[in-house]
C-alpha positions in Angstrom: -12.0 -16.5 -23.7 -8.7 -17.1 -22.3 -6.0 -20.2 -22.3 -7.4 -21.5 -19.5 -11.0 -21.4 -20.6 -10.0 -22.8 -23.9 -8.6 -25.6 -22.7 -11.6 -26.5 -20.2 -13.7 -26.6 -23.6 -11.2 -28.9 -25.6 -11.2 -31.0 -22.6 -15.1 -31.7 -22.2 -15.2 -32.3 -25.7 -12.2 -34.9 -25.8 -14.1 -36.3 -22.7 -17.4 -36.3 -24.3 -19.3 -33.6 -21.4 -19.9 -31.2 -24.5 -21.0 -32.2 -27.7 -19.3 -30.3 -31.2 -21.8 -28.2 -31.3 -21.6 -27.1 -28.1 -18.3 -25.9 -29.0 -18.7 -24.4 -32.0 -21.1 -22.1 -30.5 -18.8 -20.9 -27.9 -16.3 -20.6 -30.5 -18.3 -18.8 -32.7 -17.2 -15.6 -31.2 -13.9 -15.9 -31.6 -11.8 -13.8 -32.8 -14.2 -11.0 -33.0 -17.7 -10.4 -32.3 -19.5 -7.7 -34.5 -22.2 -5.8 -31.8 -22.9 -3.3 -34.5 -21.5 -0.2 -32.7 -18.3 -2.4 -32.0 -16.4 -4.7 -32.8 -15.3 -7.0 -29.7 -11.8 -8.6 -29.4 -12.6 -12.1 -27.3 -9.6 -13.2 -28.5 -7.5 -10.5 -26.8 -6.9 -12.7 -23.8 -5.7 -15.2 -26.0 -3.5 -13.6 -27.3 -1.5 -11.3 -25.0 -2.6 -12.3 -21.6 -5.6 -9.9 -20.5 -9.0 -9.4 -22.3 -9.5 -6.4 -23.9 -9.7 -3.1 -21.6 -12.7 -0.1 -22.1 -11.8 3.5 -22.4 -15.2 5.0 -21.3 -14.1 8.5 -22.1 -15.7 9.4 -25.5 -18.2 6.4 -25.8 -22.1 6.2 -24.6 -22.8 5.2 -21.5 -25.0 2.4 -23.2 -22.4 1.3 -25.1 -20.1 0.7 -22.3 -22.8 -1.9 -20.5 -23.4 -3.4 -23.6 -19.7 -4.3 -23.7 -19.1 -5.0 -20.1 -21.9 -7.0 -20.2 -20.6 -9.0 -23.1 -16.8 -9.2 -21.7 -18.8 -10.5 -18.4 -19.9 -13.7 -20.5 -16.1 -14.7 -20.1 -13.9 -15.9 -17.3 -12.9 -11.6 -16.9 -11.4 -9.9 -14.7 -13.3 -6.8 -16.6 -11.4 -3.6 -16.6 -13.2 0.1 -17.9 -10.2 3.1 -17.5 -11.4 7.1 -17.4 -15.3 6.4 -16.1 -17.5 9.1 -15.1 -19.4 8.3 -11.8 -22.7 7.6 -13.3 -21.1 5.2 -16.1 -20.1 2.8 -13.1 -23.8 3.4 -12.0 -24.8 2.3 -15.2 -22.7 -0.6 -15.0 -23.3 -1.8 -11.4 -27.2 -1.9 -12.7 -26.1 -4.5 -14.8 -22.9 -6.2 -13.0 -24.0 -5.9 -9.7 -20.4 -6.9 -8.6 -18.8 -4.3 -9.8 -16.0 -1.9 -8.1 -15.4 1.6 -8.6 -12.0 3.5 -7.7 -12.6 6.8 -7.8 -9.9 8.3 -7.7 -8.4 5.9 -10.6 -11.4 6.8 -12.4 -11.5 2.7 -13.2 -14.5 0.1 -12.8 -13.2 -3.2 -12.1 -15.5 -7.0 -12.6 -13.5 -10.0 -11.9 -15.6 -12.6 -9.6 -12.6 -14.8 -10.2 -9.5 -12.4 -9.4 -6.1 -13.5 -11.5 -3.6 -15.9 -9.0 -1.1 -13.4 -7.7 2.1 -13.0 -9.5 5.5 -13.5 -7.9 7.2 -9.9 -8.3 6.4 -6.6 -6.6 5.2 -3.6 -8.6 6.3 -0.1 -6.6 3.7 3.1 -8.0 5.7 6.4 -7.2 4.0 10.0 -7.4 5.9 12.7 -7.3 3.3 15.0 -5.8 -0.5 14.5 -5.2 -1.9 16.2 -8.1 -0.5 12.9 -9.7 -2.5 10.5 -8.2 -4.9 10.1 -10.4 -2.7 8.7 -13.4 -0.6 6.9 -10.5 -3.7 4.9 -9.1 -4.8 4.3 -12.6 -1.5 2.9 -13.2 -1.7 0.9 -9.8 -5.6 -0.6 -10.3 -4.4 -1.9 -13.7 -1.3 -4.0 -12.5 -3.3 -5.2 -9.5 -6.5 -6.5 -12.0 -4.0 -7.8 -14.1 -3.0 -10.3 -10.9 0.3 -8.6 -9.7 1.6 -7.0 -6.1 1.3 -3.7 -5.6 2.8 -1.2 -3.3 2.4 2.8 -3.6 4.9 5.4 -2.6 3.0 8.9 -2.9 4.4 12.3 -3.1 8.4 11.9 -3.0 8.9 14.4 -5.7 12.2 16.3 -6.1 11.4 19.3 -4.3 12.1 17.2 -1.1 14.4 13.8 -2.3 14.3 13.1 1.7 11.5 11.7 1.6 12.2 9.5 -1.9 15.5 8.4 0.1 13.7 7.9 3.3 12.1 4.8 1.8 15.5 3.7 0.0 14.9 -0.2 0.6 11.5 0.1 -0.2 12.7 1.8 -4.0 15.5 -0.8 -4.6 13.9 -4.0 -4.0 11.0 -3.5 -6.0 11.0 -5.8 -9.7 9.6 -2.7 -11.8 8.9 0.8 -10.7 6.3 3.1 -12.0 6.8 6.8 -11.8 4.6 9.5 -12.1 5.2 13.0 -12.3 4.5 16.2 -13.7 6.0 19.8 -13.5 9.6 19.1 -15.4 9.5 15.7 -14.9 12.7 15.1 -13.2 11.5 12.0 -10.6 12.1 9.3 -13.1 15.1 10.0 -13.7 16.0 10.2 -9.8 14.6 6.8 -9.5 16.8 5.3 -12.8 19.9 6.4 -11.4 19.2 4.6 -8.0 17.7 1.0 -9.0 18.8 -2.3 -11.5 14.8 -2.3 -12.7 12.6 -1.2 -15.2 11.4 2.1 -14.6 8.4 3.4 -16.5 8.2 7.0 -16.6 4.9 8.6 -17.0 4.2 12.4 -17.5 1.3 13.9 -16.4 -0.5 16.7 -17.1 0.1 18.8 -13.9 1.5 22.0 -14.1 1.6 25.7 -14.7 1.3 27.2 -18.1 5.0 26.0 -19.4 4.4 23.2 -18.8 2.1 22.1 -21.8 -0.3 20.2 -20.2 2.8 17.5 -19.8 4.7 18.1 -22.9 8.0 19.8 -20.6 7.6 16.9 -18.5 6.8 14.3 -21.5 10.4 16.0 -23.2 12.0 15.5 -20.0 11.5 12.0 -19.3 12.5 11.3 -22.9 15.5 12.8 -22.5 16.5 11.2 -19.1 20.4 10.7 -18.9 19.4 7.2 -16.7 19.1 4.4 -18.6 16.6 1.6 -18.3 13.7 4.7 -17.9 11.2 4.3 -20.5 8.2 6.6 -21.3 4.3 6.3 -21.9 2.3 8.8 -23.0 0.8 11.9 -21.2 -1.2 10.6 -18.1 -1.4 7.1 -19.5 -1.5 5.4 -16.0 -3.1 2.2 -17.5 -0.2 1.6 -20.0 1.8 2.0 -17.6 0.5 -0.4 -15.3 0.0 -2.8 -18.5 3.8 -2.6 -19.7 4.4 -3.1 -15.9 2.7 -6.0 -15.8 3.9 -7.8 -18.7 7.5 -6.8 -17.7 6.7 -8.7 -14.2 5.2 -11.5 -16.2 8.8 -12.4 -17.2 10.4 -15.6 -15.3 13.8 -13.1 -14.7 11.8 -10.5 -12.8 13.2 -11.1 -9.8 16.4 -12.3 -10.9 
């Protein structure tokens, strides 16, 4: 249940189309619901904007229909992050409607997409390897009802082709950048723009690199300020800090 939904509810009740109880049993749900193998947030949207998100990776494929299913009882949209092909299978069986980006890894449900945000979004990879995190990054902002635009494979072993989309890098509200290797790209793009920039380091590399820990290090110790850093090949908090950062009235400002 979100605001909106709330409200709808108050509303037939003050104008008589839905009795208390009525009510009480839609509310009964809230703040939690206890499905035995999990405990489900419905007040999640409530509270910070977005119902709750499912990490697939780890659970049982059962388990992630049981609580898309559930989710789907509300207004949505429905997002499931790091799904295996025949979980979104699973899932389409049950929610017919449901997309799969596969190369996000991300199964999306929202019959009802958000209204568009004012704002623009700008995903930037700095190679291919990359994309993965960077279109995990990009799905979630667009669910969450914001622009999106994606600039793929600028890294620093060729700025030319970063530079060669210049207006395209400066005019965007917040930038999300994704790299691996040493990590330098955020830092490139910090030093150019007035915007949020969200660094995110990804595991791509060769064996120095840690598995993202050089370029992890790196982007925390960027000398441009406004960068700041999620986790190792966290795409959808990126696209999630993005998204609340675009939800400010001064985005554009």
């Amino acid at each position: 249940m979100n605001e909106e939904s709330l409200r709808a509810l108050l509303d037939d009740v003050r104008q008589g189309q839905a009795s208390t109880d009525d009510a009480l049993e839609r509310l009964r749900r809230l703040p939690f619901e206890d499905m035995g193998f999990a405990h489900l947030d419905s007040h999640r949207a409530l509270r910070s904007g977005f119902p709750e998100v499912v990490l697939c990776s780890g659970k049982r494929t059962e388990h992630v229909v049981a609580i898309m299913a559930r989710l789907a009882e509300g207004p949505g949209p429905i997002l499931a992050t790091r799904a295996a092909p025949e979980v979104f299978d699973a899932v389409r069986a049950a929610l017919p409607a449901a997309r799969y980006h596969d190369l996000a890894r991300a199964i999306v449900y929202e019959p009802t997409p958000l209204p568009r945000r004012p704002g623009r979004i700008l995903v930037i990879s700095a190679g291919t390897a990359d994309l993965p995190v960077a279109e995990e990054a990009a799905v979630t902002a667009e669910v969450m009802g914001n622009t999106v635009e994606r600039l793929y494979d600028v890294g620093v072993a060729g700025l030319h082709r970063l530079l060669g989309h210049i207006d395209q890098v400066m005019s965007a509200d917040v930038l999300i950048v994704a790299a691996g290797m040493e990590g330098a790209l955020p830092s490139v793009v910090g030093g150019l723009v007035r915007r949020p920039v969200i660094a995110v380091p990804t595991s791509v590399g060769y064996g120095a690199s840690f598995g993202g820990l050089a370029a992890l290090l790196g982007m925390l110790n960027s000398c441009a300020a406004g960068v700041t850093v999620v986790n190792i090949d966290n795409g959808f908090g990126a696209g999630f800090a993005a998204s609340l950062i675009n939800t400010r009235p001064a985005a554009g400002a």
